[in-house]
N, C-alpha and C positions, 0 to 999 in steps of 0.2 A: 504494500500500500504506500502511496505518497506521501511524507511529510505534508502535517498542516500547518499551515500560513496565514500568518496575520496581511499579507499582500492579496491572495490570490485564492480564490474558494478550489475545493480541490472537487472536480464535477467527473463521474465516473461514468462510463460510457452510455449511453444512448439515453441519457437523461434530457428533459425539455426544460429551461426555465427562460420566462417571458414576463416583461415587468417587475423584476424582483428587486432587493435589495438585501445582499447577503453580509452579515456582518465576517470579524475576524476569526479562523480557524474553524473554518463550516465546511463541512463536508457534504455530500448530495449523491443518494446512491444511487447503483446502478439501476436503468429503466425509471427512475422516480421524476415526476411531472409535477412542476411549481409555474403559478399562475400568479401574479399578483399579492405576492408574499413578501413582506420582511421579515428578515431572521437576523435573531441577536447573534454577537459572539459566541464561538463555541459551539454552537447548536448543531445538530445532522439531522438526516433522514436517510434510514435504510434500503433498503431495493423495492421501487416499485409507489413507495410510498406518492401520494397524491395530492397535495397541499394549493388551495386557493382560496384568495381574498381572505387572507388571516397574517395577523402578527404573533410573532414566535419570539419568545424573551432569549436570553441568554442561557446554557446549558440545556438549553432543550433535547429529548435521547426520544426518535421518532420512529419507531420501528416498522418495520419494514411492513410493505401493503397496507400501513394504514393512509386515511384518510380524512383530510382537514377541510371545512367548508367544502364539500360535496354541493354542485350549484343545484338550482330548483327546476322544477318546470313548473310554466304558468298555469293551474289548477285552476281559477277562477275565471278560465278561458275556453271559447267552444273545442281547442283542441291543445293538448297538453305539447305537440309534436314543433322539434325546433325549425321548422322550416316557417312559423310565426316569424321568429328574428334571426335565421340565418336565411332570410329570402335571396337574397344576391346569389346562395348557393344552387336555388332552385330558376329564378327568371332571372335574364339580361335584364328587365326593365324593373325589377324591384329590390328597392333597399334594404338591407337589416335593418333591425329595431333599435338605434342608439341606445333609447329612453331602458329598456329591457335589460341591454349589460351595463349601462350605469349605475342600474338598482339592482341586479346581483353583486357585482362590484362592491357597492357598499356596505354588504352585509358579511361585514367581519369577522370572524371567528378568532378567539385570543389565547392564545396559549401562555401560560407565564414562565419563569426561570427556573430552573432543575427541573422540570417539569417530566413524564415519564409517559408515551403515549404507545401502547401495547399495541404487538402484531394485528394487523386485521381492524383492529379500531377504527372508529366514525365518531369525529366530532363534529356537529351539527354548523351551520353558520350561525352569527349572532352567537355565539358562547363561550362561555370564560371560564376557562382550566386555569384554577390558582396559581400561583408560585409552589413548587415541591409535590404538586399533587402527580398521583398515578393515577394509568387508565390503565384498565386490565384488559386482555387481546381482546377481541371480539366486542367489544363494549361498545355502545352506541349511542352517545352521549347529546342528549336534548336539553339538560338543563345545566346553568353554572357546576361548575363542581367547585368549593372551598378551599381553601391552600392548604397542604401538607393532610391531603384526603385523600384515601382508595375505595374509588369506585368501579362498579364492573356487573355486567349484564345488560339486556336489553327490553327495556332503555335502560341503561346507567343508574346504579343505585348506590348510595354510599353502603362499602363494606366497614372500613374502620379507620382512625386515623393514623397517619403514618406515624407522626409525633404527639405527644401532648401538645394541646392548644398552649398553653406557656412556654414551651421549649418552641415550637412553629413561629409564636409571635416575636420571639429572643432570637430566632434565623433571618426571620424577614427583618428585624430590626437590625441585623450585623450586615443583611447584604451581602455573603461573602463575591456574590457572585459580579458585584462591581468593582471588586479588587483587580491590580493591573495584574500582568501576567507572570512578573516576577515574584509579586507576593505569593500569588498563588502555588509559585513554585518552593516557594518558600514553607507554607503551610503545605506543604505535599503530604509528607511523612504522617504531619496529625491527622487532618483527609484519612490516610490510609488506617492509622490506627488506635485513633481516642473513639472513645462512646462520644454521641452529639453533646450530652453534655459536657465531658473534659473540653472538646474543642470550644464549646461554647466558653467553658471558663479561662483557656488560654489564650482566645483572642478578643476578650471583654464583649464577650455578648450577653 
């Protein structure tokens, strides 16, 4: 595998990305299609994975064939079928429906930082995966999930929390994940092997 780069996103073959912005040391697996995504530092997606019109925090771990904002069809129209707004594909003489991806487009789906989004998973557009939470493979998430929460089933239902609500608030309150790259490396060792709370009391969280 290539070294990751804080210059240069490391895009693994036959992958599509179109209006993105990918932050430093992001990786993009193989086969995986991004649409209108920003992605924090650090972040990846595995093979295949499918991500549009969402924001991705920092350390975000996107495993593989899942799927982020999955778009709509128009339901409250005589025909659910994209040739409504990909008509340019179908007649010389009629336009797509600007009005149509400008309001897919803006229905954002939000992933936050260390965030953990399981094989096969679906996170809905308009939703908000907290900072630390897990999604469990298959899960198909309709509604917010809270940070530092494991949820999992269909539709998505909280299973338990990762942290204690005061150790989670004591995470999100240290931030480690805006730390520059040298700190980071620096707190490597403890990462690898204090309990959340020693690290927490090692780096005044």
């Amino acid at each position: 595998m290539p070294r990751l780069s804080a210059e240069t996103p490391v895009l693994h073959p036959d992958c599509s990305v179109t209006g993105c912005t990918l932050g430093r040391y992001v990786e993009i697996g193989q086969g995986a299609r991004l649409l209108n995504v920003a992605m924090g530092d650090y972040s990846y997606c595995d093979r295949y994975a499918d991500i549009a019109n969402a924001d991705l925090g920092k350390f975000a771990n996107i495993a593989a064939f899942a799927r982020i904002g999955p778009t709509d069809h128009p339901m409250q129209r005589a025909s659910l079928h994209h040739f409504l707004y990909r008509s340019a594909d179908y007649w010389e003489d009629a336009g797509d429906d600007p009005a149509f991806f400008a309001h897919r487009a803006s229905r954002r789906a939000r992933i936050g930082h260390d965030t953990w989004i399981g094989h096969g998973a679906i996170v809905r557009p308009e939703v908000t995966v907290g900072d630390g939470a897990v999604v469990g493979a298959g899960a198909v998430v309709t509604r917010d999930v809270a940070p530092y929460t494991v949820v999992a089933g269909v539709p998505a239902v909280p299973i338990r929390d990762r942290f204690a609500p005061a150790i989670a608030r004591r995470l999100q309150a240290l931030a480690w994940w805006d730390w520059d790259h040298a700190a980071l490396r620096h707190a490597l060792d403890g990462f690898r092997s204090l309990s959340v709370e020693a690290f927490l009391e090692a780096h005044g969280g």
